[in-house]
N, C-alpha and C positions, 0 to 999 in steps of 0.2 A: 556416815560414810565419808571415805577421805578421799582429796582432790588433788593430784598431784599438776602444780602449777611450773611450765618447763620455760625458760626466756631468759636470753642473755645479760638484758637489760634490768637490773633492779626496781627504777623507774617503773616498767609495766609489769611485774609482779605484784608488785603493790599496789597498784591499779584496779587488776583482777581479784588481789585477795581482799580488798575494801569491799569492792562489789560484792561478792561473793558472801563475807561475815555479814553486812548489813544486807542479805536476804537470808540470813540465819545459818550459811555455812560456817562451821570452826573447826572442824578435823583437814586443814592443809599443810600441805608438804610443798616446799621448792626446791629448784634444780636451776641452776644459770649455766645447763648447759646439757647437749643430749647426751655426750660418756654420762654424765652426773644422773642425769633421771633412768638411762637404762641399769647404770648401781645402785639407784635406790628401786627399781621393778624389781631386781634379781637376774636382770634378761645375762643371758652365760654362767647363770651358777645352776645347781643340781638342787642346792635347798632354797625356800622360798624365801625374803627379804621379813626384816622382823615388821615393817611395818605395809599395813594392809593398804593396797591403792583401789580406790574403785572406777576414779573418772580421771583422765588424763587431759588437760591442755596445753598442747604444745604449740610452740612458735615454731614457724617452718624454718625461717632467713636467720640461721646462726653459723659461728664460724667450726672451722673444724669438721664436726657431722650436721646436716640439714635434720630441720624434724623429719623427713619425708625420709629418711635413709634409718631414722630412730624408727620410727613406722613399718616399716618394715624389718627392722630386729626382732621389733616386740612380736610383731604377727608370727613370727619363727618359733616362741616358745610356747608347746602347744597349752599351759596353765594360760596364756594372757590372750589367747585367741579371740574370747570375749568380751578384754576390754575396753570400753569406750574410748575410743582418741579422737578429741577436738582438736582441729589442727586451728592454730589462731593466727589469721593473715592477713595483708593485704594485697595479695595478688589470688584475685575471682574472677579474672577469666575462664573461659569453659576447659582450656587446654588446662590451668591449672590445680582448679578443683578436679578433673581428671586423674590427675599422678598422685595426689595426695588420695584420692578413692581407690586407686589403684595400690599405692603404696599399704591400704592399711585401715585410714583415716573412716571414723565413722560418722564425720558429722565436722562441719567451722563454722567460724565468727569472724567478720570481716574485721577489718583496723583498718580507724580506729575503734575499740568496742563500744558499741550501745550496752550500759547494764540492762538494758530489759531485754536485750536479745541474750543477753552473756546468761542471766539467769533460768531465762527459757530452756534454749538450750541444755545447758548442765540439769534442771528440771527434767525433761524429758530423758536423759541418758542416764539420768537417776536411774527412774519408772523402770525403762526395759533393762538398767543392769540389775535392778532385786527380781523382775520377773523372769532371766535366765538365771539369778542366783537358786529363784526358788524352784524351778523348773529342776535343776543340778540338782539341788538335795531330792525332789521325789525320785528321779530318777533313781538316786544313789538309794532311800529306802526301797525301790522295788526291787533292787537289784538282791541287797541286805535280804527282803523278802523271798525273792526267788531260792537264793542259797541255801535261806532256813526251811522252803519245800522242797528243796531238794534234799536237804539231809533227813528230813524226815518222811517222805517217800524209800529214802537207802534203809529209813530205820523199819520201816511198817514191812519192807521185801525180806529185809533180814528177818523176821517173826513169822514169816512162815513157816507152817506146819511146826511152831514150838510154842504156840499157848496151851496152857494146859487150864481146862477152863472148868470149875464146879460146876453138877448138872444139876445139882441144887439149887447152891444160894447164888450161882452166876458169880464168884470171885475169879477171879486168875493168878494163878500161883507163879510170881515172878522168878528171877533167876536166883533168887537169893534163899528161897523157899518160903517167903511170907504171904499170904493170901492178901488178895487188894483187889478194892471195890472196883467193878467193871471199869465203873464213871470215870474212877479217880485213874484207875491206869490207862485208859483212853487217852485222857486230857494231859497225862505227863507227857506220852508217846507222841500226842499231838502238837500239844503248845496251843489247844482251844479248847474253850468251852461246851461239854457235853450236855445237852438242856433234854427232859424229859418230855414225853407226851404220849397222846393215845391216839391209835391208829381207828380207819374206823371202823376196820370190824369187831376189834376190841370195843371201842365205842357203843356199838348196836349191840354186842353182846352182854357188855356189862363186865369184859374183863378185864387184866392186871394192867397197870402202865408197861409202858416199853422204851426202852431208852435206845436214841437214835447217835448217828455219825455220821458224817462224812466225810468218808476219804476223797 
């Protein structure tokens, strides 16, 4: 996962990204300035940036734009709603952690940084950004899913009253005029698994298997 590292100062760039590699990050990116790190988010373009950010630390006290004014661009585009932003300060008074939570901010580090706080930190913002990462794909399969029962309920409404069905051998004579096995034409129409069994009065009887579905 990669860590975009925001601060005017060269000096504390390299500070955090020391930190940072020798607790095993290597995928970081820098910005010495907030135009700079909202061009490398993407924040004002339509297509996403080629390279992927997952955790942000920004400096609040730079010239030009504040982090606290970057923070609130980023919260603007609704792709980075959930990204994590460390704001990295040394103004923690209550009013000021206020504006940065307010602006955006998900989380700081005082300064000067302690690396066992700097590590934690980024740790934990790790954690909850793979479990809204992972949270977004089920989502997006249920969704994928839903669609494909939808289109395949349009398909099962549409075959009303036009199976033409063996009262023999139980085939179904498709649109093309070829006969096909119940099972097998089930399972195309369905996109699952048709499994056999015996019901039980077929059971107590002693008679033929029965092949089941549902719709």
């Amino acid at each position: 996962m990669s860590i975009l590292i925001v601060d005017d100062f060269e000096e504390q760039r390299e500070l955090l990204a020391l930190t940072l590699k020798q607790a095993g990050y290597r995928s970081l990116i820098f910005a010495d300035s907030a135009a700079d790190a909202l061009k490398r988010l993407g924040v004002g373009h339509s297509t996403p940036p080629s390279d992927r950010v997952d955790i942000v630390l920004m400096d609040i006290l730079m010239p030009d734009m504040d982090g606290l004014e970057a923070c609130r661009r980023i919260r603007n585009e609704e792709r980075l709603q959930h990204l994590p932003v460390i704001v990295v300060t040394a103004k923690t008074d209550a009013s000021d952690l206020t504006a940065a939570y307010t602006a955006g901010a998900t989380d700081y580090i005082r300064k000067p940084v302690i690396p066992a706080e700097l590590v934690a930190r980024v740790s934990m913002a790790m954690s909850v950004k793979e479990e809204l990462d992972n949270r977004t794909e089920r989502e997006r399969e249920l969704d994928e899913q839903a669609k494909e029962l939808g289109k395949t309920v349009q398909e099962l409404k549409s075959l009303r009253g036009t199976l033409c069905l063996c009262a023999k051998c139980k085939r179904v004579k498709t649109s093309g005029g070829l006969w096909q096995r119940l099972e097998d034409y089930l399972e195309e129409k369905l996109n699952a698994k048709i499994t056999s069994g015996v019901c039980t009065k077929c059971a107590s009887e002693g008679g033929p298997k029965t092949i089941r579905a549902s719709f």
